[in-house]
C-alpha positions in Angstrom: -2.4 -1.7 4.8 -6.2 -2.4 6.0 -7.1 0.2 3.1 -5.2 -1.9 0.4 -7.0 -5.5 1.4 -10.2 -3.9 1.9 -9.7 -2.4 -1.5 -8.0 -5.2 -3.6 -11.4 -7.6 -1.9 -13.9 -5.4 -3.4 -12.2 -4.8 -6.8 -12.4 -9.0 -7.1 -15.7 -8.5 -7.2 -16.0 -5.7 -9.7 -16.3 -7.3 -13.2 -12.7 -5.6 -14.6 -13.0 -4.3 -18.6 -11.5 -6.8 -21.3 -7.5 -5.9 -21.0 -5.0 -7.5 -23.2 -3.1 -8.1 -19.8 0.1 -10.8 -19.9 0.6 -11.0 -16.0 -1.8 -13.3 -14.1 -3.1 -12.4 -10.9 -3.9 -9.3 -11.7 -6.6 -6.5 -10.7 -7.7 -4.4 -13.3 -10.5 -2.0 -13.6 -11.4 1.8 -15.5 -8.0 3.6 -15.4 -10.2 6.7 -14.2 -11.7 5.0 -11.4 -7.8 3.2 -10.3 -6.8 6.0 -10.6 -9.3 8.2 -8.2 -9.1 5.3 -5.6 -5.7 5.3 -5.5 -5.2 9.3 -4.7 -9.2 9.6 -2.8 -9.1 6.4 -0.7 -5.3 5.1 -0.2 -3.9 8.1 -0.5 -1.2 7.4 -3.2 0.5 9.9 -5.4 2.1 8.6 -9.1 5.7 9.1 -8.3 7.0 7.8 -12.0 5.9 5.9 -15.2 7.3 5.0 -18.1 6.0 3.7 -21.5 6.3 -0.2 -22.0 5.0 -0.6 -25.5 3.3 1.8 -27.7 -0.2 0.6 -26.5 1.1 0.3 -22.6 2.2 2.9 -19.9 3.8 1.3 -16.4 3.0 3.9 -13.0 4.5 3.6 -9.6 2.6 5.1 -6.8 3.8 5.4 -3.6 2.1 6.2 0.0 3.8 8.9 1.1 3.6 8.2 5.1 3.6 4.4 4.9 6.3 3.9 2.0 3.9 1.2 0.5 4.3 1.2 -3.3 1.6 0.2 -6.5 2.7 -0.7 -9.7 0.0 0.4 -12.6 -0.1 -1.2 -15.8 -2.4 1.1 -18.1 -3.6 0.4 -21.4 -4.3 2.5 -24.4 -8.4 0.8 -24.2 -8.6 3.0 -20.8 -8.0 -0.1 -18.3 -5.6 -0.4 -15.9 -4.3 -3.3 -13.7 -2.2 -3.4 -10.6 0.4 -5.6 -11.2 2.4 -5.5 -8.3 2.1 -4.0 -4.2 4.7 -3.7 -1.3 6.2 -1.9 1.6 9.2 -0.2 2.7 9.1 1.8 -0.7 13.3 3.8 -0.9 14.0 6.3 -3.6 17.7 6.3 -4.5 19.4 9.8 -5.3 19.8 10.3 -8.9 23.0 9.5 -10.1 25.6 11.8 -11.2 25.8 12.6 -14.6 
């Protein structure tokens, strides 16, 4: 969890790309780089996604050893913003069809 403050501090001070985001609060930066620090440095692996709009794609990544979960919002302009971080991440079973 050190990793994650450490990280979310010195992406305040990067100067994030122009991002029609709707959420405030939100930490955004090149959906290349997100992306490298979340596998490289945290460790995370994208687990799901799903498209939001036609412009918008939502990711979950979760930390395999610690359960700790990151919610993506990527944009079609190449930016991407975490919206959303936690613990104690639980995958449910797929229900029957």
């Amino acid at each position: 969890m050190m990793v994650r403050i450490l990280f979310l501090t010195a992406a305040m001070f990067v100067v994030p790309l122009a991002a029609p985001a709707q959420l405030a609060n939100v930490d955004c930066d090149d959906s290349d780089r997100l992306t490298n620090m979340l596998e490289d440095v945290l460790g995370a692996q994208r687990r799901a996604f799903g498209l939001r709009d036609p412009e918008t794609v939502l990711e979950i990544w979760i930390h395999p050893r610690t359960s700790e979960w990151t919610i993506v919002q990527n944009y079609a302009n190449g930016t991407s913003c975490i919206v959303a971080m936690g613990d104690n991440w639980e995958a449910l079973p797929a229900a029957p069809a």
